[in-house]
Steps between C-alpha positions, in 0.01 A plus 500: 500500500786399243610808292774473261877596608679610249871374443623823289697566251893408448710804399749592258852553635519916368148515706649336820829741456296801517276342817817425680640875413209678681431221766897517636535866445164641614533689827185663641272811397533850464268722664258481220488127506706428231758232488898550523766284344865521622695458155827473735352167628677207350298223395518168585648193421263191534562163413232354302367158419431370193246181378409454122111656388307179442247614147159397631220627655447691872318338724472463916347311792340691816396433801362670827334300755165711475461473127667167446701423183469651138699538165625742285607641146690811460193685519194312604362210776443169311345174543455188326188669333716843413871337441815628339661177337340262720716701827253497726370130424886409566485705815148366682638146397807560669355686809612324750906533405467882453298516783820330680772738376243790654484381822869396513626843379239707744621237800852618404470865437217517816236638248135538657308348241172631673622844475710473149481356134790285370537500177733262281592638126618276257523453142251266336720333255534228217267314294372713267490851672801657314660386168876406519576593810707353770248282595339392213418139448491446863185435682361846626618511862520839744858685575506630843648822487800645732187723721215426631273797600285578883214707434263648834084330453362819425638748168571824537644783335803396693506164400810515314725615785354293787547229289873341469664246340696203623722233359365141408758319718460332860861505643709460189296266287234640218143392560344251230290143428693320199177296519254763476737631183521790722886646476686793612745698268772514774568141491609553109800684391562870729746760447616782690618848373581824665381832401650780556210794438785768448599344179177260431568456151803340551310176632263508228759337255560204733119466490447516152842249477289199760228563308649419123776261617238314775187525472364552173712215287374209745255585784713407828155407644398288203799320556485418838139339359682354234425672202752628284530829255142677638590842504514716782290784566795658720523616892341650777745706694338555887651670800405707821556858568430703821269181557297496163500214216668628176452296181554529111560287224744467235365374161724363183486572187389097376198551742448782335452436171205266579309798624462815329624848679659332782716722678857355513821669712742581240856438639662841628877570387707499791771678373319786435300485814884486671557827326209625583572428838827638519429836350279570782708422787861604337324828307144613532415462861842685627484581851608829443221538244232401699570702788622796248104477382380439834630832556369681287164350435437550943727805487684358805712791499238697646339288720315283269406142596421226266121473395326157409288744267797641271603169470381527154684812435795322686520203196406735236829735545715171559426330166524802301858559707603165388377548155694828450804335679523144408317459199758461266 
């Protein structure tokens, strides 16, 4: 039976910082069951790829060899009866070339399509789905996106992490049918960036600066189409961590204005981030006064050991050392 497979939801970067915090620094259970985090753990560095956010609607083609092929919104199976913009007309006419860039991907990634569900997310763009976006005046057509996602036949309340996500490439070229208007985002204008998650803020400038100086005055990807000044919605950043999919999006402030309480990444000031930065490592966090609290917090001098459980105690007496010490 076809049940819907939901794509999810694309973060903002402050939620994927804090994800990436307690992924990278979690390190077992205590004896009551509750997690640990290392804080001494440095976290990573991960180089991240970066394709502008096409403004139209979600949408996605499925298939499983036991329930055959279906369509999707962001939230809901559609037919020609039931449609979302005329997607799933544009879909069942063009069957047979998604049906294609299935099978080709599932040949290439050896995906048992009678024991798993491909399904292909994309944006349904153009026409007259969104106002002045990068697409607009262009015939509505679907953008591929950078993942597609394998899904087992039968839900469960695992679902979510049997299911994985791979990328919408065969060797190095990115699946699509020009001819079915079917496109994929990675043949348009990439970038790469690197973020380092000890000082994440620092990358959220250059973000925020691809965003205003490329994407939003003249939509790369309405370019490419021929279409000049369309604003752009700005990016989707993606990457992989401990061997999950990461993604969030970085609006502008143009975009913005079109739609009311947008959330928009305000540009950080990296000179005071730098000082930030350096106050910790060349004042606050001291060797000497961590290991002077350590002390006395575990009352090593008498045998003590360190305890996960006073590591709330153990923070509490450092900040208000550094408060009384430094905070002039």
């Amino acid at each position: 039976m076809k049940r819907f497979i939901s794509f999810g939801s694309i973060e903002q970067f402050r939620n994927i910082v804090k994800n990436i915090e307690t992924t990278a620094r979690y390190s077992g259970q205590d004896e009551n069951g509750e997690p640990i985090f290392d804080e001494k753990l440095v976290l990573p560095k991960v180089i991240a790829n970066i394709s502008e956010k096409i403004h139209g609607t979600n949408a996605s083609v499925c298939y499983g060899e036991r329930d055959g092929f279906w369509v999707q919104s962001r939230k809901n199976i559609i037919n020609v009866e039931e449609d979302n913009a005329d997607c799933a007309l544009k879909a069942y006419e063009h069957q047979e070339a998604w049906m294609k860039l299935i099978r080709n991907l599932a040949e290439f990634y050896k995906i048992d399509l009678n024991k798993q569900i491909v399904s292909l997310y994309y944006e349904w763009s153009g026409g007259n789905i969104q106002k002045k976006t990068a697409l607009t005046g262009l015939a509505k057509r679907a953008m591929l996106f950078q993942h597609f996602k394998v899904s087992p036949l039968e839900p469960s309340l695992e679902d979510e992490t049997s299911a994985y996500w791979l990328e919408t490439r065969i060797t190095d070229e990115w699946v699509s049918d020009v001819e079915a208007d079917i496109f994929n985002i990675m043949n348009f204008p990439t970038y790469e960036i690197e973020i380092n998650f000890e000082e994440p803020l620092l990358s959220q400038n250059k973000m925020i600066a691809l965003v205003e100086n490329e994407i939003e005055p003249s939509s790369p990807v309405g370019r490419k189409f021929g279409v000049e000044g369309n604003i752009g919605e700005g990016i989707v950043v993606t990457f992989m961590f401990q061997g999950n999919l990461y993604r969030f999006k970085v609006k502008g402030e143009k975009h913005a204005k079109r739609v009311k309480k947008l959330k928009v990444q305000q540009p950080i000031d990296t000179l005071k981030e730098q000082k930030k930065i350096d106050f910790v490592n060349n004042y606050a966090c001291r060797t000497w006064r961590l290991e002077q609290i350590y002390n006395e917090i575990f009352d090593v001098i008498n045998g003590g050991v360190g305890d996960i459980k006073k590591m709330g105690q153990y923070l509490k007496a450092f900040h208000a050392d550094v408060m009384k010490e430094e905070g002039d």
